[in-house]
Structures are given as C-alpha cells and as structure tokens.
Residue, then its C-alpha position, 0 to 999 in steps of 0.5 A: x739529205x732531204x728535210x723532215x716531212x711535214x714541217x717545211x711551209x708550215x707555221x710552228x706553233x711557239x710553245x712560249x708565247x703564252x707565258x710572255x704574253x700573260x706576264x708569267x715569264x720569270x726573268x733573272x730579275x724577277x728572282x728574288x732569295x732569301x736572304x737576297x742583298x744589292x751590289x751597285x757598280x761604282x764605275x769611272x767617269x774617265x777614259x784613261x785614269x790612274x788610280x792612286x787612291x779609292x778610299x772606301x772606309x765612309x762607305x763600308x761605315x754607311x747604313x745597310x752597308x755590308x761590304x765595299x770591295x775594289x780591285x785589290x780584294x781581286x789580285x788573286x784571282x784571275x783576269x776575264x779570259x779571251x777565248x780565241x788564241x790569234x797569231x800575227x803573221x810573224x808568229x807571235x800570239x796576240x797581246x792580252x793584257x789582264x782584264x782584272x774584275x775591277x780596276x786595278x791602278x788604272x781605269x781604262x774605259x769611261x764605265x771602268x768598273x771601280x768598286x763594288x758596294x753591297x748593302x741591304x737595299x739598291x739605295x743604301x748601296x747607291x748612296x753609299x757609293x757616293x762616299x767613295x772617295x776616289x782620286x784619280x790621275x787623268x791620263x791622255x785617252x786613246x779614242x780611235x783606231x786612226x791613231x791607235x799606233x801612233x799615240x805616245x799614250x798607251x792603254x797597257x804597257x805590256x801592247x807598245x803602239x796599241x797593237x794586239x796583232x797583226x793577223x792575215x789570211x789568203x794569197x798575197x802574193x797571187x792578189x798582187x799579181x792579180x792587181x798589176x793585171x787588171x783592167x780595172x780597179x776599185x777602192x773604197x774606204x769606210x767606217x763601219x761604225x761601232x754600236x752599242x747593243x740594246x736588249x729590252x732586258x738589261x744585263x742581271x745577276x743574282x749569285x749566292x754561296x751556301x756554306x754548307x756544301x760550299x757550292x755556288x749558285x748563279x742567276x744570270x741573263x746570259x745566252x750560253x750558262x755552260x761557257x759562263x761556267x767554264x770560264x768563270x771557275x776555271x779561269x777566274x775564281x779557280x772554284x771547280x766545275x761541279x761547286x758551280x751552278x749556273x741559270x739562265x732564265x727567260x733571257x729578254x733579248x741578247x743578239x750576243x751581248x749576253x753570251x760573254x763573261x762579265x766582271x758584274x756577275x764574276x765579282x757578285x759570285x765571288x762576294x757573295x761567299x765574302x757576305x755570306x748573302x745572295x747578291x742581286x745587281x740589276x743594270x740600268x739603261x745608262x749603265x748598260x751602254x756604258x759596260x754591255x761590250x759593244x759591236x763592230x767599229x772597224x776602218x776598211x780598206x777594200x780593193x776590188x781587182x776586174x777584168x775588160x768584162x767585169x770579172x772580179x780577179x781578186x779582192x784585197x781587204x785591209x782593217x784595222x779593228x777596235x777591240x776597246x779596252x781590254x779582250x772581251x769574250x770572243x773579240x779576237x776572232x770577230x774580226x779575223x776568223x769569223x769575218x776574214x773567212x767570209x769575204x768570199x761571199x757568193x762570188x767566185x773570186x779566185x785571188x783574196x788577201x785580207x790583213x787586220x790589226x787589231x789595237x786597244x783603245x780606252x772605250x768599252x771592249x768590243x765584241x759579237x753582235x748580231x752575226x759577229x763579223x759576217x754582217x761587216x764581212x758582208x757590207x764591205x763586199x757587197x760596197x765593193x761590188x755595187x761601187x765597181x758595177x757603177x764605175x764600170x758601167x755594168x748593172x749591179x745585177x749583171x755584174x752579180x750574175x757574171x760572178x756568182x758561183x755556180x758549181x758545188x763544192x766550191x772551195x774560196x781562196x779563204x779557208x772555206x768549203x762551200x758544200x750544198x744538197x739542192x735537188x729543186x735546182x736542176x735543169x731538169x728537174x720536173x719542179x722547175x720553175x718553182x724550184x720547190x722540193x720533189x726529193x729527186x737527186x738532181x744535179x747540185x747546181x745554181x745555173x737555173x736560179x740565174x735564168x729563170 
C-alpha cells in the first residue's frame, strides 16, 4: 500500500508546542480541587524487613492530620495485577505473589511503600509521617540475580528458590545439533544493566470521590488512562468501570515508566472516599527513583553457532531476568515474548533457542522502558555478531551482508513473520538508486540495498 500523499519528506507542524513553550501546559500537577488535601508516602529504608509493628496513633493525633492508613486498611482489596500470564516449559504458570497496596508484614524493596499520611498541607503530612513508629525486623536481602536461586533468603514464600518461571522459545533440539556442527563458535557473557527512568515530571496523582453520585475522579501522569482503569477498578478496588474517571494531562515525559498501575495513585482514589476530600501527591526526585518501576537488568548468556564462512547456523540466548520485588504491570513478558521473539533481527538465522528465568529480588519491580526488551534483544545480538566478525576475522560489515535477509515474507525461527511493501527496492525499478518511492509494484526484496 502506498503511503499517503502530500506528508512523506515534509515537516509537520506540532500542534502543542505553543502552549509549552509560553508556560500554558497544565500538567496533573498544576491541578488543584477544591477542597484538595496532600498524601505523603512514608516508605522503607530496608530491603528486605518484616514488619511486627506500625504504630501510627501520634500521627493520626498530628495537625492538619486527617487520615493515616498502612496495609491493614487494604486487605481487602486486591493486590496490583500483572498483565501477562507466562508458563514455564513444565507448564506451570508463573508465581505471582500479591502485590499489596501497602506493605503487609513485610517490606520488600528499600522505597516499599508503609504507610499513607493525608493532611491539610504537604508539610503536615511529612512531619507527620516522622511520628510513625515503626519497628522493623531486618531480614537478609536478595540483591542480585547470581544468587537469586540459591540464597536461603527468600522474598515471598509462595516463589521457593526466587523463581518466577522458567520459560523458553525456538528449536532446542535443532540449536543443538546446529552447535555440534559448527566450524566456529562464539560466546559472550554480559550484564545488561538495569536503569532507573527519569522523566522531567515525576509521577503525580490527585484522586477525588463524590458522595453524591458515588463516582470516582483521577488526575494522573499516566501514558495509557484506559488501562489504569481497567486494572484499577476490576482488580484492586472492585469499584465498576463506569464510577471511575480517569485523566491524564499534558504528560512530561514517560518513555513507559507512566504506563503501568501504581499502588501511590491506587491508594490516594481509595482514601479519598475514606477522607471525603480530593487528594494530591506529588513524587519528588528522590522518591521517584526509589518507587518509578525501573528497566532492564538482565545476565546473558549469548552463543552464536558459524559456518567455514561466516554463516550463522544458529543462536542460543540464556537470561536470567530481575523482576525486583514484585510483578509490575507488563514485567513478565519484558523479557520473554517482547524480547525473545526478537532475537532474530535482521538475520537469517535458521536454528534460534532462548530460555529465561525470571527471579524475585528485594529491589524496586522492573519493568517496560524505552522499547521494553527490543533494545536488550538487540544489544546481545548485535555483541554477538560484531565479536564473531572479529574472531573470525570477517569485516563486521561483511559478516552483516552475508546474512541479512533478503526475501519477503520471511518467517524467523522464533514466532515472527516478517512481511514488507518496498516497490523502490527492485532492480528494476526506475527510482533506483535513490530508492525513493515511484508507487510502481516492484519486487519486495532487499538485494539492491547490499549493492548500491
């Protein structure tokens, strides 16, 4: 199908840009209801900590104080849900432990949200905070994943060994058989590291309820408002669909950090009924890289299997994949069906095999960030080429070349159809070589790209 005429090479004119750039954005920040309270978070200086009391009786007595709630007002409701059902290879679904609101009996991340203090003002709420007395019991923290498996320490009982699932995809059997068969073999081990997101606007939330219709509304920086509904409603607070609404503003910045369900703005929508007042809560900096789910942090093992001439035969990935504490959002299939399916690239690679084991640990859930496991997909195959180009003394370039894919559709070996509408690519197409469109129904393939 040819692409619309008239907007191809030419600049379009963002409709948004004047609002911005003369200060009139309204961010959920700059909201402000009548009415309007303050929450402040008070959260966990521990990784790994049982909690055997949170005495919150001098700060509910505090000025300006109107409500102090902790993860026993939330045990009725439901835990933040994971979106993504994975099985492991035996067939079991993942482990997914409750991921309560608040903490309950136990915080599991430093940045574990405690308690929630609602008062008249941002600094009533914070000094107030300061009166909770907390007593925790350390427990031994989980850090990374080396040791996910084997530390006696465990960050939810119901996950023995820290496991979430082992999950694969591809050819085993034919990867196998492809290795014993190879001229040359490649194998790097890596960290790709994990990463903690950082938008120009941190993470805000101002709920209010209406007793008179009995309806919900929520002000929240949030990429996607229908899923925060969704979620919210039907798997946490069991308020129907239609008593919630839910805005999102001028959002400043994401890059999929905003896209996910919180327990910050969960807990302020189902407070603000208890308070009868609107309820705003404003992250600050250090507060958001404790609690914005982070990105990343996978160990790789990658092995890439060539012929005599540089050939890839096949491509064997093994990862172990943090999640943190709990499942976030759409942490499951970060690193299985958004990254897995992946691995093929641009290459023609006819035998691929990769397994992942996903494991809890006691730091802050990892989820989606800028390309949610395409960019990791990506760096580990393209290590793997440029370090096979150089041990097999081949130009980087060439070894490319030799294997890209160069006929459409092309199926890979990992779930993907690669389909593609390119009428400035064949040989004899008159546009050649500039490759620009003509709107000709030429030949769909790549060959002229290698050459020219």
């Amino acid at each position: 199908m040819n692409a619309p005429q008239g907007f191809i090479g030419k600049s379009v004119v963002r409709r948004e840009d004047g609002r911005f750039l003369t200060g009139k954005g309204q961010y959920t920040d700059d909201i402000n209801l009548p009415g309007q309270t303050y929450g402040y978070f008070l959260r966990s200086p521990y990784a790994h900590a049982r909690l055997k009391s949170v005495n919150t009786a001098a700060a509910a007595a505090a000025p300006g104080v109107l409500g102090v709630f902790t993860g026993e007002h939330f045990k009725a409701v439901g835990g933040l849900p994971c979106g993504w059902l994975i099985n492991s290879l035996d067939g079991t679904p993942m482990k997914e432990p409750k991921h309560p609101v608040l903490a309950d009996g136990k915080v599991r991340y430093v940045g574990d949200r405690v308690a929630l203090v609602v008062a008249e003002t941002l600094d009533q709420a914070k000094a107030a905070a300061e009166l909770i007395e907390v007593d925790y019991e350390e427990l031994t923290p989980v850090i990374g994943t080396g040791r996910a498996t084997s530390i006696a320490s465990s960050v939810h009982d119901e996950a023995p060994n820290n496991q979430c699932y082992h999950w694969g995809i591809g050819d085993k059997d034919g990867v196998e058989a492809a290795f014993k068969g190879a001229a040359h073999i490649t194998t790097l081990k890596f960290k790709n590291n994990r990463l903690v997101p950082n938008a120009m606007e941190p993470r805000c939330a101002n709920a209010s309820y209406s007793r008179a219709d009995d309806n919900y509304t929520l002000y929240v920086s949030n990429q996607n408002p229908h899923v925060e509904r969704l979620l919210m409603c039907a798997f946490v607070l069991g308020i129907p669909e239609h008593k919630m609404r839910v805005v999102a503003p001028d959002v400043g910045g994401g890059f999929g950090s905003k896209i996910f369900l919180y327990g910050e703005e969960t807990a302020l929508v189902w407070a603000s009924k208890q308070v009868n007042r609107p309820i705003k809560w404003t992250a600050d900096r250090s507060e958001a890289f404790l609690s914005d789910a982070h990105g990343r942090d996978h160990d790789s093992l990658a092995e890439l299997a060539l012929d005599k001439d540089g050939n890839f035969l096949a491509l064997r990935a093994t990862t172990t994949a943090n999640m943190g504490a709990y499942l976030s959002t759409f942490a499951s299939s970060i690193p299985t069906i958004l990254h897995a399916t992946l691995l093929a690239g641009q290459y023609k690679t006819p035998k691929i095999w990769c397994e992942v084991t996903a494991v809890f640990t006691n730091t802050c859930p990892v989820d989606a960030y800028r390309g949610a496991g395409r960019p990791e997909a990506t760096y580990l195959l393209e290590r793997i080429v440029e370090t096979a180009a150089h041990e097999m003394k081949i130009d980087p370039a060439e070894i490319r070349r030799r294997n890209f894919i160069t006929s459409f559709p092309y199926a890979t070996p990992v779930g993907l159809t690669y389909d593609i509408a390119m009428p400035w690519v064949s040989k004899t197409c008159p546009c050649r070589p500039r490759h620009t469109r003509c709107g000709r129904p030429c030949k769909p393939s790549v060959e002229p790209f290698l050459k020219d």
